[in-house]
N, CA, C and O atoms as a Tripos MOL2 file, in Angstrom:
@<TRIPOS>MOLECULE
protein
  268   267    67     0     0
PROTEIN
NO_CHARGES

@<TRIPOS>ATOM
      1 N         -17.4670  -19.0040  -24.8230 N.3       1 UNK1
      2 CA        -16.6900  -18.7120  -23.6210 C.3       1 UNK1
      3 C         -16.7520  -17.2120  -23.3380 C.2       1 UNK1
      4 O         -16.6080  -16.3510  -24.2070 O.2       1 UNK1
      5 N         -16.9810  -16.9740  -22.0260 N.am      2 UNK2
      6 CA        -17.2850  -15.5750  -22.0870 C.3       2 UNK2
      7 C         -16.1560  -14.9860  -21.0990 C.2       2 UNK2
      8 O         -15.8780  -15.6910  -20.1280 O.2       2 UNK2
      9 N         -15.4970  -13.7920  -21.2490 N.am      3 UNK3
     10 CA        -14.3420  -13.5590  -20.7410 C.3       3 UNK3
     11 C         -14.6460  -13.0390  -19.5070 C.2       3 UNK3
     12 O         -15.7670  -12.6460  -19.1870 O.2       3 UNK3
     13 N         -13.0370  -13.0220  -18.3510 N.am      4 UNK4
     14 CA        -13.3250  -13.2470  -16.7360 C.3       4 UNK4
     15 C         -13.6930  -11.4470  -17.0160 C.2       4 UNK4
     16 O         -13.5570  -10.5270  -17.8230 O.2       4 UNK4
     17 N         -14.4070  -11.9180  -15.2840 N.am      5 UNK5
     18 CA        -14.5970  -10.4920  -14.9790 C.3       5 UNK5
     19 C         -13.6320  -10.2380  -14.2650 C.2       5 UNK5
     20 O         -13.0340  -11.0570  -13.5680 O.2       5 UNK5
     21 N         -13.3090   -8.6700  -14.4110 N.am      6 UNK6
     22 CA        -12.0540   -7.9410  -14.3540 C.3       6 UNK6
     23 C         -12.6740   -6.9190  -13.1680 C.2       6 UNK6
     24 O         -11.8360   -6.4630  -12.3910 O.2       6 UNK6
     25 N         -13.8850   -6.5780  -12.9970 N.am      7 UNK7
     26 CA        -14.4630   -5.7030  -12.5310 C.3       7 UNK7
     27 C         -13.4550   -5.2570  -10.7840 C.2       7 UNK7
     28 O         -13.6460   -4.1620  -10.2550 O.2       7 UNK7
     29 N         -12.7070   -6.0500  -10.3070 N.am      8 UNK8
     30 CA        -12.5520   -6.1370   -8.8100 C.3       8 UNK8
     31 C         -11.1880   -5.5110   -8.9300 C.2       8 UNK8
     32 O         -10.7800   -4.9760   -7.8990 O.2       8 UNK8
     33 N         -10.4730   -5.4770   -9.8910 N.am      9 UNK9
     34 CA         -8.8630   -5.2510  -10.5730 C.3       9 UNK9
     35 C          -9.3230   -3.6720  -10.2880 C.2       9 UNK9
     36 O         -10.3950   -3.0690  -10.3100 O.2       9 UNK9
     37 N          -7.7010   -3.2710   -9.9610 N.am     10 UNK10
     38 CA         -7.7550   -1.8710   -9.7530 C.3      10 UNK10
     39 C          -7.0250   -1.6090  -11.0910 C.2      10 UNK10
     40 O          -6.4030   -2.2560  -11.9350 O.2      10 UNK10
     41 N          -7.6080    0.3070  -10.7460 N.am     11 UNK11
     42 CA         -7.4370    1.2440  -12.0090 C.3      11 UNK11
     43 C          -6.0140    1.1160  -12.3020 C.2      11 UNK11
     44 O          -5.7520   -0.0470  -11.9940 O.2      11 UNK11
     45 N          -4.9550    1.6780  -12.7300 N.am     12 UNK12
     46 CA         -3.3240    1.8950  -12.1960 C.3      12 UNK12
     47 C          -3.4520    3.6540  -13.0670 C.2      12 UNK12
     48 O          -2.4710    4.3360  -13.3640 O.2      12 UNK12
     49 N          -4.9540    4.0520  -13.3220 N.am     13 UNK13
     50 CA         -4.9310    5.3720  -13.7540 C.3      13 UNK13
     51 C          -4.8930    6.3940  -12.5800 C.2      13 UNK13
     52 O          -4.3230    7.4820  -12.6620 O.2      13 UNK13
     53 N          -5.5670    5.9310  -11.4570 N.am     14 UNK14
     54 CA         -6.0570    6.5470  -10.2050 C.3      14 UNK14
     55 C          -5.5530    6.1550   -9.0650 C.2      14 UNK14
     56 O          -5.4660    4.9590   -8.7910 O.2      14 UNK14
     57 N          -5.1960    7.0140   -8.3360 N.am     15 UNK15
     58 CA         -5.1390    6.8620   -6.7760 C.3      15 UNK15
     59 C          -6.1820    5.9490   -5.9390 C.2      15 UNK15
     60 O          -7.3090    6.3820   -5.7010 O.2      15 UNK15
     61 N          -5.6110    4.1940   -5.3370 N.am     16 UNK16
     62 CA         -6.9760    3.3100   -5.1210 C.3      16 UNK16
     63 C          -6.0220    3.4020   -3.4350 C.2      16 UNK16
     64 O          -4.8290    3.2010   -3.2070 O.2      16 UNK16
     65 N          -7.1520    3.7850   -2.5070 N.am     17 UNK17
     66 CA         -6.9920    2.9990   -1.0390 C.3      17 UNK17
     67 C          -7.0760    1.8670   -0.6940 C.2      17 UNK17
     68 O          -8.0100    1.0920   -0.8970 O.2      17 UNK17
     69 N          -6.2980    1.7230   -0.2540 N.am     18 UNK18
     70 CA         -6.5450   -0.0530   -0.1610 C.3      18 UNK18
     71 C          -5.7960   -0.3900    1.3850 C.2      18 UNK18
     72 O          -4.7840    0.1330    1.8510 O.2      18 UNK18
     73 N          -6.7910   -1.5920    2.0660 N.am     19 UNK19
     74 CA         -5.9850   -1.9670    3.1710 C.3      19 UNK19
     75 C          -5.0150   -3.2180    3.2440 C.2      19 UNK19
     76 O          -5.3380   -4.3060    2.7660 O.2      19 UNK19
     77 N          -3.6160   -2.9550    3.9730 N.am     20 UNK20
     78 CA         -2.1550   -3.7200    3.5230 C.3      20 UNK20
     79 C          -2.7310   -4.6820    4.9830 C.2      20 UNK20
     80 O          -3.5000   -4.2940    5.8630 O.2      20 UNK20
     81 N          -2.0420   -6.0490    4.8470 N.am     21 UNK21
     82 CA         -2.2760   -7.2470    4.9880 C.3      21 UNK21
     83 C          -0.8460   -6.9900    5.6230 C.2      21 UNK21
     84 O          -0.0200   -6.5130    4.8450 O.2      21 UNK21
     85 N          -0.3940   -7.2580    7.0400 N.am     22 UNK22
     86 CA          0.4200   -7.5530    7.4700 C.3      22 UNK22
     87 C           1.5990   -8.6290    6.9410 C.2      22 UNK22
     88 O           1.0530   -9.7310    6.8820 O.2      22 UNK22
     89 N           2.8900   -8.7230    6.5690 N.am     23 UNK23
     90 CA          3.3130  -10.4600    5.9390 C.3      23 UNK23
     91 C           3.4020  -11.4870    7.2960 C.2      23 UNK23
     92 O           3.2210  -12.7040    7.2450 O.2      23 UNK23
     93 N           3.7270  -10.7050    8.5250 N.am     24 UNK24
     94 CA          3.8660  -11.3680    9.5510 C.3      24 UNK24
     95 C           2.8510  -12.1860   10.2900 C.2      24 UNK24
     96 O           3.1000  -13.2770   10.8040 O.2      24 UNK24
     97 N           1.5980  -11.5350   10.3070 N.am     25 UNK25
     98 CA          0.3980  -11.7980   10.8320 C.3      25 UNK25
     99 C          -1.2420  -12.0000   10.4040 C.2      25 UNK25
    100 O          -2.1610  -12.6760   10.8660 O.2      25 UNK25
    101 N          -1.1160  -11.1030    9.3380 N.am     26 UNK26
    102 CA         -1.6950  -11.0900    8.1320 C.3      26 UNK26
    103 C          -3.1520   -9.8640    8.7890 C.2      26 UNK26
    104 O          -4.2080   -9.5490    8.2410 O.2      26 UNK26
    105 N          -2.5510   -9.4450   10.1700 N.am     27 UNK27
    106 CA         -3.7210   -8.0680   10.4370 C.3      27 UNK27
    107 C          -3.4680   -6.6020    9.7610 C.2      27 UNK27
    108 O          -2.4900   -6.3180    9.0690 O.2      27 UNK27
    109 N          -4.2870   -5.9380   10.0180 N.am     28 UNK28
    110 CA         -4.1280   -4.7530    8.8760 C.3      28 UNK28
    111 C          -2.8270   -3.5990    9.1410 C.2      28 UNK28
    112 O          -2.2400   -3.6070   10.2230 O.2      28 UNK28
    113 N          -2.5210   -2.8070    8.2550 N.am     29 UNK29
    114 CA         -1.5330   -2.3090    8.7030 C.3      29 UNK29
    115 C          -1.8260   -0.6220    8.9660 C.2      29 UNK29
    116 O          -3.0080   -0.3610    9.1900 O.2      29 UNK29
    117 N          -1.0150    0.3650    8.9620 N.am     30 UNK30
    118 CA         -1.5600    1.6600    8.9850 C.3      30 UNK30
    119 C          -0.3180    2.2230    8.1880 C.2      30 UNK30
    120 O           0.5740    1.4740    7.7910 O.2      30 UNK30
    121 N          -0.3120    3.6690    7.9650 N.am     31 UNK31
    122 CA          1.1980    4.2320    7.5270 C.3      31 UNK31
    123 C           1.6690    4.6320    8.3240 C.2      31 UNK31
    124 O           0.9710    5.4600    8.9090 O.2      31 UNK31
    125 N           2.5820    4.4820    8.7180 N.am     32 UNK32
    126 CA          3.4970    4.9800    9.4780 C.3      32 UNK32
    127 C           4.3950    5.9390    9.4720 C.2      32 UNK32
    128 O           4.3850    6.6510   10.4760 O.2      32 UNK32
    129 N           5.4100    6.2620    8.4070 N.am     33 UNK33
    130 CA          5.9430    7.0990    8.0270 C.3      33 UNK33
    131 C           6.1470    7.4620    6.4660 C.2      33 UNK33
    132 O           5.9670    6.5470    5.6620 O.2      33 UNK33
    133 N           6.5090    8.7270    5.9890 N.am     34 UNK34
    134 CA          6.0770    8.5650    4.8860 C.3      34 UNK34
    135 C           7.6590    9.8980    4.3770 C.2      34 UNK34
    136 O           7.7590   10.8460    5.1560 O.2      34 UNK34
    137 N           8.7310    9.8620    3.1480 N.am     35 UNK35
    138 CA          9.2640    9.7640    3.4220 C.3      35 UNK35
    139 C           9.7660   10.2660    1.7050 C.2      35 UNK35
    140 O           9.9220    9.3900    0.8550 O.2      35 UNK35
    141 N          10.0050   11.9240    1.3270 N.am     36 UNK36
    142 CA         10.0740   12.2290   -0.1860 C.3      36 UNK36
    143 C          11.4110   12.4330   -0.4060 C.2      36 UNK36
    144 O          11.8900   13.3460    0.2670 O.2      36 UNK36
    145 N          12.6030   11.5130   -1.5870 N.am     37 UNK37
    146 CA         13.5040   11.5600   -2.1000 C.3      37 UNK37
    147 C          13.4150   10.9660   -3.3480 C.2      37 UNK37
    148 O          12.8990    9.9450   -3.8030 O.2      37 UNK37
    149 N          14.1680   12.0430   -3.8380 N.am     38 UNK38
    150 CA         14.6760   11.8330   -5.3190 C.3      38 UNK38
    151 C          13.5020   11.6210   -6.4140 C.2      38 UNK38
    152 O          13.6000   11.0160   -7.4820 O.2      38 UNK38
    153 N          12.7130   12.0750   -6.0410 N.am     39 UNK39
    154 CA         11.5310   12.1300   -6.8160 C.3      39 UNK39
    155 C          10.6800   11.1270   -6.8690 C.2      39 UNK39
    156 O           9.9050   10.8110   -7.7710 O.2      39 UNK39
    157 N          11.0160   10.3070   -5.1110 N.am     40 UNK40
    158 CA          9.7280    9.1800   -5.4830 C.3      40 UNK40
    159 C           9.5000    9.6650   -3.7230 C.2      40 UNK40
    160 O          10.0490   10.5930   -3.1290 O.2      40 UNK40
    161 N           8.3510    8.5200   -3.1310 N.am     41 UNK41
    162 CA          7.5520    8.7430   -2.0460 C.3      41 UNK41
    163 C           7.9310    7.6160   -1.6510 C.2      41 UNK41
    164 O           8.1240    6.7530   -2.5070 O.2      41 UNK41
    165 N           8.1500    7.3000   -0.2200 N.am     42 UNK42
    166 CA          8.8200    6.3200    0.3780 C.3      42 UNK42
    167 C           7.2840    5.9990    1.3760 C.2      42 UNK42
    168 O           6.9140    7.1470    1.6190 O.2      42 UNK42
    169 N           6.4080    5.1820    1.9440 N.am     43 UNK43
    170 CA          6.0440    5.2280    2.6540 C.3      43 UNK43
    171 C           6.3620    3.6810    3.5960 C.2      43 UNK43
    172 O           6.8410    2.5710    3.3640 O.2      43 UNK43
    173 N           5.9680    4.1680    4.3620 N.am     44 UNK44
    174 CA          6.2140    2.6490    5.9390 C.3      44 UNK44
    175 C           4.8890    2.3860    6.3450 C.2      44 UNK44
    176 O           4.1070    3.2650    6.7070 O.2      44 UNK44
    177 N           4.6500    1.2650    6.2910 N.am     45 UNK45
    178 CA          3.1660    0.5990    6.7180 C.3      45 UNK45
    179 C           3.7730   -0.0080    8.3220 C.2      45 UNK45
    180 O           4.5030   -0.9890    8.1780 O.2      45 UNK45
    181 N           3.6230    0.3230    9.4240 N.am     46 UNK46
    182 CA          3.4090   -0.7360   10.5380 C.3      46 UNK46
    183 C           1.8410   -1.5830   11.0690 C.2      46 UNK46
    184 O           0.7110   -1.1090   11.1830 O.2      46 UNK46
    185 N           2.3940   -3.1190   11.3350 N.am     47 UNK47
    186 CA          1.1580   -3.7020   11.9490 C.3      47 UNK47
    187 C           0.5060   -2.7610   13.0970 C.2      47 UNK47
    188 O           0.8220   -1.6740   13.5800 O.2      47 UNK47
    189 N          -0.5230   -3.6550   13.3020 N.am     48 UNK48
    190 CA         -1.7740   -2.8750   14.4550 C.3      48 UNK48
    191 C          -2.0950   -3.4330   15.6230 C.2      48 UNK48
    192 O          -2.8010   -3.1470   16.5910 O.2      48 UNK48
    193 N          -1.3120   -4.4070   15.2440 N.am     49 UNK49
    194 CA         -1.6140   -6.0840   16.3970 C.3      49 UNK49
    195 C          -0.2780   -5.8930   17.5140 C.2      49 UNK49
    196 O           0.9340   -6.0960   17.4390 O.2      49 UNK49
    197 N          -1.1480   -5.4240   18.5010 N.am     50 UNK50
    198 CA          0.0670   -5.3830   20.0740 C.3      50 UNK50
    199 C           1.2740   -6.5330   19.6440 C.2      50 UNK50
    200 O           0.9790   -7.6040   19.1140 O.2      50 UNK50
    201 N           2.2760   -6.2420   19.8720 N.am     51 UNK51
    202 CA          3.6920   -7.0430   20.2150 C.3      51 UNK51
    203 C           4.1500   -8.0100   18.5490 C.2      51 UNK51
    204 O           4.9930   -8.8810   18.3320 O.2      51 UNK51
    205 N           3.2650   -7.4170   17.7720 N.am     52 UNK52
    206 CA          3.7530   -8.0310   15.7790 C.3      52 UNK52
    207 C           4.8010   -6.6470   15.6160 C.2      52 UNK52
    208 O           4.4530   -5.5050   15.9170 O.2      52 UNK52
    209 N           5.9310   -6.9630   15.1630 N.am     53 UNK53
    210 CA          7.0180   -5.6300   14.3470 C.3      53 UNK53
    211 C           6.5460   -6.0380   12.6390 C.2      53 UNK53
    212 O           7.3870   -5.8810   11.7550 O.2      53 UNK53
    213 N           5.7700   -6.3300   12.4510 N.am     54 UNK54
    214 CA          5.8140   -6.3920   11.3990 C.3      54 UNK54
    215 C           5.4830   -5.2640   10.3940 C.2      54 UNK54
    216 O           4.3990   -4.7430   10.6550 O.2      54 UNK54
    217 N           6.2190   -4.6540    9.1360 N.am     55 UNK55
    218 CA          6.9210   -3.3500    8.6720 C.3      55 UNK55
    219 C           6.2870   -3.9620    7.4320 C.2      55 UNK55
    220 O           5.8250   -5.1020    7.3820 O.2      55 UNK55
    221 N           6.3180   -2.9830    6.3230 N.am     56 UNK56
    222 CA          5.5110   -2.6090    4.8330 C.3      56 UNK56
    223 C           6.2210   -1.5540    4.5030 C.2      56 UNK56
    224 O           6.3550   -0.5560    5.2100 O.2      56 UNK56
    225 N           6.9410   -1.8170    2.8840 N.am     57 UNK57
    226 CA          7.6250   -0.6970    2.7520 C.3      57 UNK57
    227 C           7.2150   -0.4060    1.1320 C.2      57 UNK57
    228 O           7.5510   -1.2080    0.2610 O.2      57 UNK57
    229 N           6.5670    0.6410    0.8680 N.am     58 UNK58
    230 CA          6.1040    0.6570   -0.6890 C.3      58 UNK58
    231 C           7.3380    2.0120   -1.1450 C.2      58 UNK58
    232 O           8.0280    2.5800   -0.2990 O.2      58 UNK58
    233 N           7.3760    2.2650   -2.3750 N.am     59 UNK59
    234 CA          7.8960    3.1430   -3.3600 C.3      59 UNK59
    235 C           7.0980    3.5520   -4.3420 C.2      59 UNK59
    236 O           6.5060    2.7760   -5.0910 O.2      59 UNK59
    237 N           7.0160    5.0970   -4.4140 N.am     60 UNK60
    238 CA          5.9100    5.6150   -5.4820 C.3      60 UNK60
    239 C           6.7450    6.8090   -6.0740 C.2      60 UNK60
    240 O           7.6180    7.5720   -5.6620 O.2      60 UNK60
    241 N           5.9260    6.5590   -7.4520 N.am     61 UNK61
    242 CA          6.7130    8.1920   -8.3050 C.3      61 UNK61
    243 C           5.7690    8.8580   -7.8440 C.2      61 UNK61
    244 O           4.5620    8.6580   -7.7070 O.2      61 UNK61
    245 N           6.9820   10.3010   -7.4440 N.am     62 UNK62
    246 CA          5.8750   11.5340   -6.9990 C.3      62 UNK62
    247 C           4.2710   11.5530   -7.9230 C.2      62 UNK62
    248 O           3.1080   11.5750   -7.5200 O.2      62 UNK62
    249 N           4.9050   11.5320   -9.3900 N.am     63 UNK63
    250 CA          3.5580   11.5640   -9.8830 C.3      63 UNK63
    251 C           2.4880   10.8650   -9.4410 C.2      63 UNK63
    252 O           1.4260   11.3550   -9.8260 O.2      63 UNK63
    253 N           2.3770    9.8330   -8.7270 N.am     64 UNK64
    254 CA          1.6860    8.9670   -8.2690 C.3      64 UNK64
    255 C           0.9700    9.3260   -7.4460 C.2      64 UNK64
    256 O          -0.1380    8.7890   -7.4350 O.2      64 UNK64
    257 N           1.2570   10.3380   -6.4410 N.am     65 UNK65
    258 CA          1.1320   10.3470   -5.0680 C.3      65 UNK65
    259 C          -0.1240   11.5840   -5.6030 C.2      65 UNK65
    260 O          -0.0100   12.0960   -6.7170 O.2      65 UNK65
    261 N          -0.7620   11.7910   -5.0910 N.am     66 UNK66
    262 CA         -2.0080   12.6880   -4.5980 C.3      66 UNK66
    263 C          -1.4040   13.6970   -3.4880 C.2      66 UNK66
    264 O          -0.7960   14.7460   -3.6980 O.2      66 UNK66
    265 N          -1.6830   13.1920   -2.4440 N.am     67 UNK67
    266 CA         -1.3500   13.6980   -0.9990 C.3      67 UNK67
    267 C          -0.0440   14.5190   -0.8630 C.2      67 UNK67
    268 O           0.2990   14.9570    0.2350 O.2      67 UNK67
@<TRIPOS>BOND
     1     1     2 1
     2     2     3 1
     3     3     4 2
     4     3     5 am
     5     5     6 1
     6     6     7 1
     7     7     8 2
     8     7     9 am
     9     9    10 1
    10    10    11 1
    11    11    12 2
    12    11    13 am
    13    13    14 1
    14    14    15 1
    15    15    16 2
    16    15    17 am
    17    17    18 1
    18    18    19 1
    19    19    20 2
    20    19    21 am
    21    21    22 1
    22    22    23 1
    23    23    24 2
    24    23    25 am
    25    25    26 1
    26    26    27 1
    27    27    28 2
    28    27    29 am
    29    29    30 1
    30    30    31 1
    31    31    32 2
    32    31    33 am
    33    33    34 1
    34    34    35 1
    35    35    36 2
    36    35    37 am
    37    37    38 1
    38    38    39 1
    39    39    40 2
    40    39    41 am
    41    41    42 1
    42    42    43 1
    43    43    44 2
    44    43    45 am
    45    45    46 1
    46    46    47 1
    47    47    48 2
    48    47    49 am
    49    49    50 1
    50    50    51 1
    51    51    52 2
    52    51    53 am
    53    53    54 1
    54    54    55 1
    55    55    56 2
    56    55    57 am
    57    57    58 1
    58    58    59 1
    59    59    60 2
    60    59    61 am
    61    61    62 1
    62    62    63 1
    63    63    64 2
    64    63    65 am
    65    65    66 1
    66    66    67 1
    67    67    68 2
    68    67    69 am
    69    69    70 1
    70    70    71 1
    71    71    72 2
    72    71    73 am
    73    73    74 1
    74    74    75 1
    75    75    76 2
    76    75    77 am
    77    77    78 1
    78    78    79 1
    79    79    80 2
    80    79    81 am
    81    81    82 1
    82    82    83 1
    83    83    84 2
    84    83    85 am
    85    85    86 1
    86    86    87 1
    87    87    88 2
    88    87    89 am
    89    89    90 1
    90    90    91 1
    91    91    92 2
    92    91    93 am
    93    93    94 1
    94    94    95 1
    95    95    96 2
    96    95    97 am
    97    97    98 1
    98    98    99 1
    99    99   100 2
   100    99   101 am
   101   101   102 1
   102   102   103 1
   103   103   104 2
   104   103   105 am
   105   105   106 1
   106   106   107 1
   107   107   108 2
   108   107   109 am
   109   109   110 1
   110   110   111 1
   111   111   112 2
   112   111   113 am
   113   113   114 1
   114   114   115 1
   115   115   116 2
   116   115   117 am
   117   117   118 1
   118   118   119 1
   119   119   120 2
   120   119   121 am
   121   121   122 1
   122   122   123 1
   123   123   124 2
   124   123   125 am
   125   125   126 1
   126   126   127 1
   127   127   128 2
   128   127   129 am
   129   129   130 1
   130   130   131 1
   131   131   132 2
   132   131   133 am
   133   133   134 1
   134   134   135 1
   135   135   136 2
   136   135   137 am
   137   137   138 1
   138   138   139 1
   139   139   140 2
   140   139   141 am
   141   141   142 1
   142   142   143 1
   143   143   144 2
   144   143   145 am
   145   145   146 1
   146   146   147 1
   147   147   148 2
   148   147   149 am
   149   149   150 1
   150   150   151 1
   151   151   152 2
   152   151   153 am
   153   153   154 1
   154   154   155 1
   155   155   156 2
   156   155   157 am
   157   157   158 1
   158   158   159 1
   159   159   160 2
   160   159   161 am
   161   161   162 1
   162   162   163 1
   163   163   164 2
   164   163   165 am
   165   165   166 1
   166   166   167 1
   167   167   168 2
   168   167   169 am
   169   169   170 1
   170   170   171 1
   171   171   172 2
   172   171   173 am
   173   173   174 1
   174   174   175 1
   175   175   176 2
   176   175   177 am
   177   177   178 1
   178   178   179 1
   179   179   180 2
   180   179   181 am
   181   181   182 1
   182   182   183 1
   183   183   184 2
   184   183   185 am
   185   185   186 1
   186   186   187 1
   187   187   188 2
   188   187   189 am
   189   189   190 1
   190   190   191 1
   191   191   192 2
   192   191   193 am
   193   193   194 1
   194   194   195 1
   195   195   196 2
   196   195   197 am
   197   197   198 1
   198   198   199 1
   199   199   200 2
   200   199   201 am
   201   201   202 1
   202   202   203 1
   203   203   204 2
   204   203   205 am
   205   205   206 1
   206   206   207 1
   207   207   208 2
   208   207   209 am
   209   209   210 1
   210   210   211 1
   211   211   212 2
   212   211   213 am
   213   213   214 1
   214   214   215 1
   215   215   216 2
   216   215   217 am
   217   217   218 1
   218   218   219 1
   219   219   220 2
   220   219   221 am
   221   221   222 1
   222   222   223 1
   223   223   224 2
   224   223   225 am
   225   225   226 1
   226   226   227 1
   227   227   228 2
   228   227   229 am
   229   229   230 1
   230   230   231 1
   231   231   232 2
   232   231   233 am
   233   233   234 1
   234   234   235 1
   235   235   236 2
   236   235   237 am
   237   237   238 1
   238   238   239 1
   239   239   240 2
   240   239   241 am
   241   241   242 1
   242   242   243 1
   243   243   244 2
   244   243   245 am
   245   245   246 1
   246   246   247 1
   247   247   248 2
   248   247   249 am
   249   249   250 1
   250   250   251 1
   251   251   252 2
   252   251   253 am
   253   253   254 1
   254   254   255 1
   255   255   256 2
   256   255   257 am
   257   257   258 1
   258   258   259 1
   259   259   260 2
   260   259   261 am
   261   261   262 1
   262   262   263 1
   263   263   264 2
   264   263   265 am
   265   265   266 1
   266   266   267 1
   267   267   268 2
@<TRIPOS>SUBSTRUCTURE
     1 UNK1         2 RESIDUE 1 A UNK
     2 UNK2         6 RESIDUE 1 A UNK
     3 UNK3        10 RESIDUE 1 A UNK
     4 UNK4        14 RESIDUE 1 A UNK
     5 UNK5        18 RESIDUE 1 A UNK
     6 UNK6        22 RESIDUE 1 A UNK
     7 UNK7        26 RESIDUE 1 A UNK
     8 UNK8        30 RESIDUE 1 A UNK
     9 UNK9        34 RESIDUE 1 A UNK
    10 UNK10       38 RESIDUE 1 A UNK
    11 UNK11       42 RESIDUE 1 A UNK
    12 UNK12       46 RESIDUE 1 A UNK
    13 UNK13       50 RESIDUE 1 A UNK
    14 UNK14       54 RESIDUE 1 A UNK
    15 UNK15       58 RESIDUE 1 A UNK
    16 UNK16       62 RESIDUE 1 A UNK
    17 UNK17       66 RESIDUE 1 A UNK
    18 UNK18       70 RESIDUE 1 A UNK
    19 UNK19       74 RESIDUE 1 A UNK
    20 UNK20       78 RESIDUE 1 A UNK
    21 UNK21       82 RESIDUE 1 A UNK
    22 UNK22       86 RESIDUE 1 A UNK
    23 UNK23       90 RESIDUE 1 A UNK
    24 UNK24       94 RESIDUE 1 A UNK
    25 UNK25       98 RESIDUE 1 A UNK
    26 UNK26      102 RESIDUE 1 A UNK
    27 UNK27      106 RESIDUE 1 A UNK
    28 UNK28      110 RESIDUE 1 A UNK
    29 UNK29      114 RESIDUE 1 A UNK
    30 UNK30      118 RESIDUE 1 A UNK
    31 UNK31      122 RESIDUE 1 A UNK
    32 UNK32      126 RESIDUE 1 A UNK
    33 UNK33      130 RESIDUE 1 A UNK
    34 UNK34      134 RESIDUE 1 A UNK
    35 UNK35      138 RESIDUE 1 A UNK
    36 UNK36      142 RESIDUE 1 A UNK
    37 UNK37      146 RESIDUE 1 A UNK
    38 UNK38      150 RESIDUE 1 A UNK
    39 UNK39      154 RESIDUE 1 A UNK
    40 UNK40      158 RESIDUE 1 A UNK
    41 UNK41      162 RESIDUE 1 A UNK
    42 UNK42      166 RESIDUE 1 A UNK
    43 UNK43      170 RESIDUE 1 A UNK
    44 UNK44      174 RESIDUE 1 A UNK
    45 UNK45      178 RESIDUE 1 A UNK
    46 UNK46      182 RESIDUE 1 A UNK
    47 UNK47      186 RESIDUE 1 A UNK
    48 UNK48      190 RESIDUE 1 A UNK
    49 UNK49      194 RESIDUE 1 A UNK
    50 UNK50      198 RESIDUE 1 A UNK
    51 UNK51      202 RESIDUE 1 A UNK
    52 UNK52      206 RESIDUE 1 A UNK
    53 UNK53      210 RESIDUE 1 A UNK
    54 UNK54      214 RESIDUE 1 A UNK
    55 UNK55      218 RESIDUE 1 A UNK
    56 UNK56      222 RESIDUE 1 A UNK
    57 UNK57      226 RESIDUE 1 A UNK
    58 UNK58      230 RESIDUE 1 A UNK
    59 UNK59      234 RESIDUE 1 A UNK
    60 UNK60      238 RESIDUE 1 A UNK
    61 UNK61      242 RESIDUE 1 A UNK
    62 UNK62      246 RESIDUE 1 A UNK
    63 UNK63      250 RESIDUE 1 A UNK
    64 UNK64      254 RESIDUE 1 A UNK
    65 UNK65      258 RESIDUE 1 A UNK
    66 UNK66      262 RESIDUE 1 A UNK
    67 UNK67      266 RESIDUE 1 A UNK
């Protein structure tokens, strides 16, 4: 038995771009606002698709963040 490939799995060592999947619509999203307290990074994903509100809300430790 030969073990799965892992190859497609992201790092969690590195900063990976990646494009967010709407939950509402499932079209892509963008950032929207982005948003530093208490030592983490707040960012806001909005959809791209005319007349979808559909919102994305992640949380990152500063350390995390690059940018």
């Amino acid at each position: 038995m030969q073990p799965p490939d892992t190859s497609g799995l992201m790092d969690a060592s590195r900063e990976v771009d990646f494009e967010r999947c709407c939950p509402e619509c499932g079209a892509a999203m963008v950032e929207f606002d982005r948003l530093t307290e208490d030592g983490a990074v707040f960012i806001w994903y909005a959809c791209t698709r005319d007349g979808c509100t559909g919102q994305w809300l992640t949380k990152r430790a500063m350390r995390m963040c690059i940018a």
